[in-house]
N, CA, C and O atoms as a GROMACS GRO file, in nm:
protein
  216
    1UNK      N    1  -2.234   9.682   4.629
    1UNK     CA    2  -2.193   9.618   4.506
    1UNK      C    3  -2.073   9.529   4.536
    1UNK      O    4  -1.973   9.560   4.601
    2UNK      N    5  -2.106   9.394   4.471
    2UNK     CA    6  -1.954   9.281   4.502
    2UNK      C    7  -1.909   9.333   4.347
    2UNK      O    8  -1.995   9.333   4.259
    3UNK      N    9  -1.790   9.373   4.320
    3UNK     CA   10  -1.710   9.383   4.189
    3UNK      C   11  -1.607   9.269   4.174
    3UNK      O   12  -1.528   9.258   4.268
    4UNK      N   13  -1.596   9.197   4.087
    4UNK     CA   14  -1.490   9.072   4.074
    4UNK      C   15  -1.450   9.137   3.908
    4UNK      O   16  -1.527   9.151   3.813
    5UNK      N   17  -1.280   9.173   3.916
    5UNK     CA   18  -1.217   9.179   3.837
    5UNK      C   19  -1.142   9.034   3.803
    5UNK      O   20  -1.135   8.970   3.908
    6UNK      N   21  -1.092   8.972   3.709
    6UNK     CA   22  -0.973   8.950   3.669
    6UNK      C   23  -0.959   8.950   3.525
    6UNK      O   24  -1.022   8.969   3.420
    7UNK      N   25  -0.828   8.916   3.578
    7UNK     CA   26  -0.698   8.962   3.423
    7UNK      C   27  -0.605   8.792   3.384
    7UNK      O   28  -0.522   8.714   3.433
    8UNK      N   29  -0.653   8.804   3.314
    8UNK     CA   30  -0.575   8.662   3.234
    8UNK      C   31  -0.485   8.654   3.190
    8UNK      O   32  -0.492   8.723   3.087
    9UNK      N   33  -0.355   8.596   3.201
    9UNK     CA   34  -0.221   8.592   3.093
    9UNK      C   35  -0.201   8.531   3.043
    9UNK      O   36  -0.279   8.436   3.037
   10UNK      N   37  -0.081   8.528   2.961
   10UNK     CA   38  -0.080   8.358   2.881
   10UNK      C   39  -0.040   8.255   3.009
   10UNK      O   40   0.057   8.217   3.074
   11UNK      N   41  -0.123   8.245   3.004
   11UNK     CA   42  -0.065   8.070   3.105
   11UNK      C   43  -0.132   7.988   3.072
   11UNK      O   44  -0.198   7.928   3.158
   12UNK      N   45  -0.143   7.945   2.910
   12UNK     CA   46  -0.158   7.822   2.843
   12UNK      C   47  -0.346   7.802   2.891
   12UNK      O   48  -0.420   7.873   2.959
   13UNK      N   49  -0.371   7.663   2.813
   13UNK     CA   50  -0.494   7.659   2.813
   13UNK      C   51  -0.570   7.627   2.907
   13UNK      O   52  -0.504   7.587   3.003
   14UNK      N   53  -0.726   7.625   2.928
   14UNK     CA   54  -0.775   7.628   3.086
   14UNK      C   55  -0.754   7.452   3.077
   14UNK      O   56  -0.772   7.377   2.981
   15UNK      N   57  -0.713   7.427   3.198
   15UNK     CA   58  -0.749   7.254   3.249
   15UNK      C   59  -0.606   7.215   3.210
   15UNK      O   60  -0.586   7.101   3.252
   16UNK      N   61  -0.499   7.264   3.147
   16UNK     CA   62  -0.366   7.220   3.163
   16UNK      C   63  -0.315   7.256   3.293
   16UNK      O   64  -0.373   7.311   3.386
   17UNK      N   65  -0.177   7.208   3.282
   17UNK     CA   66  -0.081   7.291   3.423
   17UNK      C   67   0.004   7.373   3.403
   17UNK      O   68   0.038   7.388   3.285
   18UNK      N   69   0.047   7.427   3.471
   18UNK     CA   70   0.155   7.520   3.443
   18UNK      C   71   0.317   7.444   3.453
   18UNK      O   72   0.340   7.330   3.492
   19UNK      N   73   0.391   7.520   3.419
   19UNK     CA   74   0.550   7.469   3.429
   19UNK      C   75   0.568   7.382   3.574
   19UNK      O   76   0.634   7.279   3.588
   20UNK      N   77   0.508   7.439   3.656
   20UNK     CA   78   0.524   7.411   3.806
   20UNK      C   79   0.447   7.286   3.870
   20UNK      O   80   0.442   7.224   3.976
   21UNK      N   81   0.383   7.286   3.723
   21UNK     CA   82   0.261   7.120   3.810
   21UNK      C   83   0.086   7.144   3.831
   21UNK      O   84  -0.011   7.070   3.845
   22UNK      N   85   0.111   7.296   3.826
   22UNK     CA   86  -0.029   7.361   3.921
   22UNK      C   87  -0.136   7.384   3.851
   22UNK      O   88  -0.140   7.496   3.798
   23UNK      N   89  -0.231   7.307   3.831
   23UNK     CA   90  -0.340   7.304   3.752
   23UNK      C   91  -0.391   7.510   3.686
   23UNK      O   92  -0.382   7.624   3.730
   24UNK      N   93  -0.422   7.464   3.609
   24UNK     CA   94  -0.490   7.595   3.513
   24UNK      C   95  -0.595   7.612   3.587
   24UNK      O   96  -0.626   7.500   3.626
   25UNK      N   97  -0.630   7.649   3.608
   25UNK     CA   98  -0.827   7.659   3.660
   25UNK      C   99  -0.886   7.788   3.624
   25UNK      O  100  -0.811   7.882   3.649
   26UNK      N  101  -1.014   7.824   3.566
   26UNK     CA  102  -1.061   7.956   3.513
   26UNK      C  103  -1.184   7.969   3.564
   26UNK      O  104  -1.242   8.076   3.548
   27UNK      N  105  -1.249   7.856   3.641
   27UNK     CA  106  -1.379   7.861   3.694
   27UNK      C  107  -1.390   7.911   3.812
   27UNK      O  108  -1.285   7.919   3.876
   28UNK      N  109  -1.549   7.972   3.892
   28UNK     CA  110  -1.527   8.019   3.988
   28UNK      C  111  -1.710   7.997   4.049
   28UNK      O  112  -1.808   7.961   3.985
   29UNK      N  113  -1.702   8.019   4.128
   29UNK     CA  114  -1.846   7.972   4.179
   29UNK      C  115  -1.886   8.127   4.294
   29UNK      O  116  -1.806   8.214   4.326
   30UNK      N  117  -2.016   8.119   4.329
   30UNK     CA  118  -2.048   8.194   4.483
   30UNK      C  119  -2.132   8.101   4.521
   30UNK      O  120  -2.207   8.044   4.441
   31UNK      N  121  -2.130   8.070   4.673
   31UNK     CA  122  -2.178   7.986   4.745
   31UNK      C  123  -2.322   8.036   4.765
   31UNK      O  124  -2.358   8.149   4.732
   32UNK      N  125  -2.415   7.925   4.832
   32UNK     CA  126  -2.563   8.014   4.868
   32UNK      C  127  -2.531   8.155   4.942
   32UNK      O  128  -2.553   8.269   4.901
   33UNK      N  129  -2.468   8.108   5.072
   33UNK     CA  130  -2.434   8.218   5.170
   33UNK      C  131  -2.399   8.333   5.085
   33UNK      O  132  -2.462   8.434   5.117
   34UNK      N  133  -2.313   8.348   4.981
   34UNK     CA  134  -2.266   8.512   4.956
   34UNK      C  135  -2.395   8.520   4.831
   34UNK      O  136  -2.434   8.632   4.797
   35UNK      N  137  -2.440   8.432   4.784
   35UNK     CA  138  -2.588   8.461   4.701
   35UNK      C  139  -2.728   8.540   4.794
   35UNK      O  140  -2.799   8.635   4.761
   36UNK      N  141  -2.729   8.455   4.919
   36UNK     CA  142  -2.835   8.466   5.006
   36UNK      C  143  -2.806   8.671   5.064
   36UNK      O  144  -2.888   8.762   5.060
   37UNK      N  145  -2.652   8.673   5.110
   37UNK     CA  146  -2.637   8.800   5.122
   37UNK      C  147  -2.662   8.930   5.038
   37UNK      O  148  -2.714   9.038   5.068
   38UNK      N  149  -2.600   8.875   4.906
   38UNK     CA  150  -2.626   8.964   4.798
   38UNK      C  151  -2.783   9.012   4.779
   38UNK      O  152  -2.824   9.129   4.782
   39UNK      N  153  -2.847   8.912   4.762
   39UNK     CA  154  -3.012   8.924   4.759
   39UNK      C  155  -3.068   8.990   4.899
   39UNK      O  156  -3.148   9.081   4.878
   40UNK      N  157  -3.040   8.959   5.046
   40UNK     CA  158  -3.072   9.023   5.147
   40UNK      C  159  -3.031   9.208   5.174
   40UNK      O  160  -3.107   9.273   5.245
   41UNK      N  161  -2.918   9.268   5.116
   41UNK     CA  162  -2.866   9.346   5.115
   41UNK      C  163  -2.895   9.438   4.922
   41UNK      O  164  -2.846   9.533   4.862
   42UNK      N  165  -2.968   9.366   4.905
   42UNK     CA  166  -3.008   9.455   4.770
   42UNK      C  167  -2.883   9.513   4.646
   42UNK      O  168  -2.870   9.604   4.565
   43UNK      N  169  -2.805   9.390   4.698
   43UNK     CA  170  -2.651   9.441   4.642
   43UNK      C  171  -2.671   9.372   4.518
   43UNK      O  172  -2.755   9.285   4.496
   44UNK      N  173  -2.559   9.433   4.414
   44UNK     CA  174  -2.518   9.382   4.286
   44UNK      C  175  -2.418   9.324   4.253
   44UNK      O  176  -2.325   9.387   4.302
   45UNK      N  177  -2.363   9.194   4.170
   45UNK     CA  178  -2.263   9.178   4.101
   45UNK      C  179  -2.252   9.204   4.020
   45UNK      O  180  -2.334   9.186   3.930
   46UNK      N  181  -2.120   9.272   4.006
   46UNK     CA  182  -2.042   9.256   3.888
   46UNK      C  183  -1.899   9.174   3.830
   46UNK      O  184  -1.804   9.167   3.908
   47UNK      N  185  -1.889   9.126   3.720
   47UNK     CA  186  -1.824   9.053   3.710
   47UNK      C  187  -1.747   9.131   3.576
   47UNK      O  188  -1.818   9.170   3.484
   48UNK      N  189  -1.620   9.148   3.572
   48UNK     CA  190  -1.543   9.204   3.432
   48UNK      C  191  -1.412   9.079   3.418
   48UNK      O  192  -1.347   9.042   3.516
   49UNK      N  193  -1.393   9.031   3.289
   49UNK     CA  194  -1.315   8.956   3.282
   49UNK      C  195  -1.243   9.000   3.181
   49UNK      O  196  -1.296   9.057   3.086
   50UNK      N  197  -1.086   8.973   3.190
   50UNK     CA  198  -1.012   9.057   3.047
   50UNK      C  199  -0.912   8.973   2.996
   50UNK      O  200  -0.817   8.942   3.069
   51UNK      N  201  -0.920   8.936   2.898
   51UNK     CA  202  -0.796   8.817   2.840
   51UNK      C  203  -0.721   8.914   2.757
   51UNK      O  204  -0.750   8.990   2.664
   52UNK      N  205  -0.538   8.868   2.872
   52UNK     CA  206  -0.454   8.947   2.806
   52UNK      C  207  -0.339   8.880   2.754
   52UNK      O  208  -0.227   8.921   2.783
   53UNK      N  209  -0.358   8.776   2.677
   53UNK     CA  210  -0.286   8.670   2.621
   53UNK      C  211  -0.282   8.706   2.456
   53UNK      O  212  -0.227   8.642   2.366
   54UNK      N  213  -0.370   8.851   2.446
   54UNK     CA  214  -0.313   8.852   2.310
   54UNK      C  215  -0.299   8.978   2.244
   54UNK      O  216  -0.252   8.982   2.130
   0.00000   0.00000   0.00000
């Protein structure tokens, strides 16, 4: 099993920047390769996402 947690804070809206300049970003991808593995190895994703901005 691949498990992908994350945890969100307030750090303003997706596609702004932060205080520091540094883009927001909330998107995320898996490449063929860790797709092709997942499927060869009979494995599962999971994905849990938690917004804690409020």
């Amino acid at each position: 099993m691949l498990e992908i947690v994350r945890y969100f804070g307030d750090a303003g809206e997706p596609g702004q920047a932060d205080p520091a300049g540094k883009p927001n970003l909330f998107g995320w991808h898996l490449d063929r390769d860790a797709l092709a593995f997942l499927a060869a190895t009979g494995a599962v994703l999971d994905v849990d996402e938690y917004d804690m901005t409020g």
